[in-house]
Every structure is written in C-alpha cells, then in structure tokens.
C-alpha positions, -999 to +999 in steps of 0.1 A: +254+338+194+268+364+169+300+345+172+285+314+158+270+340+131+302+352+123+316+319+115+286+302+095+288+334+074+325+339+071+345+314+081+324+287+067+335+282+034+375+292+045+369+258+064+353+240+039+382+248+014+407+236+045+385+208+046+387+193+007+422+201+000+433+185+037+414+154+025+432+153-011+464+159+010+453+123+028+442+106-002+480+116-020+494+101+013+476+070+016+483+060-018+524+067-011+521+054+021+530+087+039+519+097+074+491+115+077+484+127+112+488+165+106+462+164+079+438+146+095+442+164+122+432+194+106+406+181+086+385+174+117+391+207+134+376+222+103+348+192+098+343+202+137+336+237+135+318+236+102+291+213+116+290+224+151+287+263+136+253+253+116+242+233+150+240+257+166+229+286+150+200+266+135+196+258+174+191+293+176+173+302+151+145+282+156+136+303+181 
C-alpha cells in the first residue's frame, strides 16, 4: 500500500512527463516514417503505472 502511495505522490508526474514527451517522440517519427518501438514501448510502461498507481490506491482508499 504505501508503495502505491509513494508512486501516486512522487513518481506520478516523473511518469506523466515520460509519458508526453515519448508520445511527441512518436508523433516526430510517424510523420518521417521512423520506427517507433522503443518509444512506444515506454510510453505504455509509464501510461501502465500511472493508471494502475491511482487504481489502486483509490481501491484503497475507499475503505
């Protein structure tokens, strides 16, 4: 539980900026027709954790 506290509070919005400069990264790449499975890969880890960190410590506190 206090880990999924820690990253809500913390590691949150280092994910979220992961998050919007991986999907301008894919945007730049699509449009010159560049490979972009390293960026996409690591823009769903971070999408991943960012959404399953609020599931479940809303989960939690709603207890």
């Amino acid at each position: 539980m206090v880990v999924f506290w820690f990253i809500s509070l913390y590691i949150t919005p280092i994910l979220s900026i992961n998050f919007c400069l991986n999907l301008v990264a894919i945007l730049k790449n699509v449009k010159n027709e560049q490979p972009t499975d390293k960026n996409t890969f690591w823009l769903t880890i971070s999408f991943l954790l960012i959404v399953w960190s609020i599931a479940v410590t809303s989960s939690f506190g709603s207890e």
